[in-house]
C-alpha positions in Angstrom: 106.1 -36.3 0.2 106.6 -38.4 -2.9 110.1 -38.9 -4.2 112.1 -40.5 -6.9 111.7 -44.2 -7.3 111.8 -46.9 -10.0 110.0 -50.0 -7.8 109.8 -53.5 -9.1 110.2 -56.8 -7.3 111.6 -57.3 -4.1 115.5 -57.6 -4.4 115.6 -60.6 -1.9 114.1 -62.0 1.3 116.1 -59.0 2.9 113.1 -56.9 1.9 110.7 -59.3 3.6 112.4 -59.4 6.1 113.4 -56.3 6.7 109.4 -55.3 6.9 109.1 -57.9 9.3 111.1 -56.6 11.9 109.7 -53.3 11.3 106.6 -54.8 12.2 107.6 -56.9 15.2 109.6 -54.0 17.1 106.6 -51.8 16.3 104.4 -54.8 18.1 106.8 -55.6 20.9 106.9 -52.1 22.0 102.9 -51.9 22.1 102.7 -55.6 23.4 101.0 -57.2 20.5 101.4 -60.2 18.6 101.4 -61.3 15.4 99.5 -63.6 13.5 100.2 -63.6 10.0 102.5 -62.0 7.0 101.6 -61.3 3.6 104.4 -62.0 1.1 104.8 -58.8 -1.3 102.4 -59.3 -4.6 102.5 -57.6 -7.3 99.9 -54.8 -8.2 97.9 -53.6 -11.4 95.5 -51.3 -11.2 92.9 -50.6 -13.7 94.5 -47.3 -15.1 98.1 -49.2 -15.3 99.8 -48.1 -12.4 101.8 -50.9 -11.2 103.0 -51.3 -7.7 103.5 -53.9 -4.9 101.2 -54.6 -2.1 102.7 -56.3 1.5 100.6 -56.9 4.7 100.3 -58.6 8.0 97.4 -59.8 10.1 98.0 -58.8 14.0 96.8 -58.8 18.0 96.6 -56.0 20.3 95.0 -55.7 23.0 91.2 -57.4 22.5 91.3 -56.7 18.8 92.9 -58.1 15.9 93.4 -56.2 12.7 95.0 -56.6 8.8 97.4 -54.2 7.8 98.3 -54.0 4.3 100.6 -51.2 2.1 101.0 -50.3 -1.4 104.2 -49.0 -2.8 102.7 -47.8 -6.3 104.6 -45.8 -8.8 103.9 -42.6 -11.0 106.3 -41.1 -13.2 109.2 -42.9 -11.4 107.6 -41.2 -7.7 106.8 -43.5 -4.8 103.4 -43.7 -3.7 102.8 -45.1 -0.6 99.0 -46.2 1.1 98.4 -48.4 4.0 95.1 -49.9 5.0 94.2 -51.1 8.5 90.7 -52.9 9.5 89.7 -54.9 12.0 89.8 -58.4 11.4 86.4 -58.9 12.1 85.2 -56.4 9.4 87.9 -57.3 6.5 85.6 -58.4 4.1 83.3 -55.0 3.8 86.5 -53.0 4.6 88.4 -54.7 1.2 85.9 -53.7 -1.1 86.2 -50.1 0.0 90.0 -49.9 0.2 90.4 -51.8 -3.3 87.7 -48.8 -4.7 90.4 -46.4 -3.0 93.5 -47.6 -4.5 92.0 -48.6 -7.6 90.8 -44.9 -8.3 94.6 -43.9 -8.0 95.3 -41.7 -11.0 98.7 -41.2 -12.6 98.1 -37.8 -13.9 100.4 -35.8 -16.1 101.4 -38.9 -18.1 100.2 -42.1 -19.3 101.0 -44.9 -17.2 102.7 -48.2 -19.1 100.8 -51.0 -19.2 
């Protein structure tokens, strides 16, 4: 579940990096490859949430896919979502996922713009 958390920009490269092997032992052991990382960014939604959004585009197998996850915040709790689409489909899948995350409500309070 959820627990207490004040995010805001990566400390360092250590956090990058730190995802990165995350990523590439998770590969390795499945005998993938990947193909592309997407630096943290930071993240507004509509209803001010604020959060930070991280990704990477990989191989396994026949298929290739794009991985992305939001670390978005609530009243000092940790949200976390991941999205995963196949490469190939990307485009159509975005729209959806950014309707998802976008309809994230901070309920309870009033989130700081």
């Amino acid at each position: 579940g959820p627990f207490q958390y004040d995010i805001g920009k990566p400390k360092n490269l250590k956090d990058v990096e730190a995802y990165k092997r995350g990523r590439e032992t998770w590969l390795s052991s499945r005998r993938g490859k990947s193909v592309q990382y997407y630096p943290y960014e930071q993240v507004s939604l509509k209803n001010g949430v604020r959060g930070l959004k991280i990704g990477f585009r990989y191989i396994l197998g026949p298929a290739e896919f794009v991985e992305h996850t939001y670390y978005l915040t609530c009243n000092k709790v940790l949200y976390n979502f991941k999205t995963l689409t196949l490469t190939s489909e990307k485009s159509s899948s975005e729209k959806v996922f950014n309707e998802i995350i976008q309809s994230f409500q901070c309920h309870g309070t009033t989130a700081k713009r």
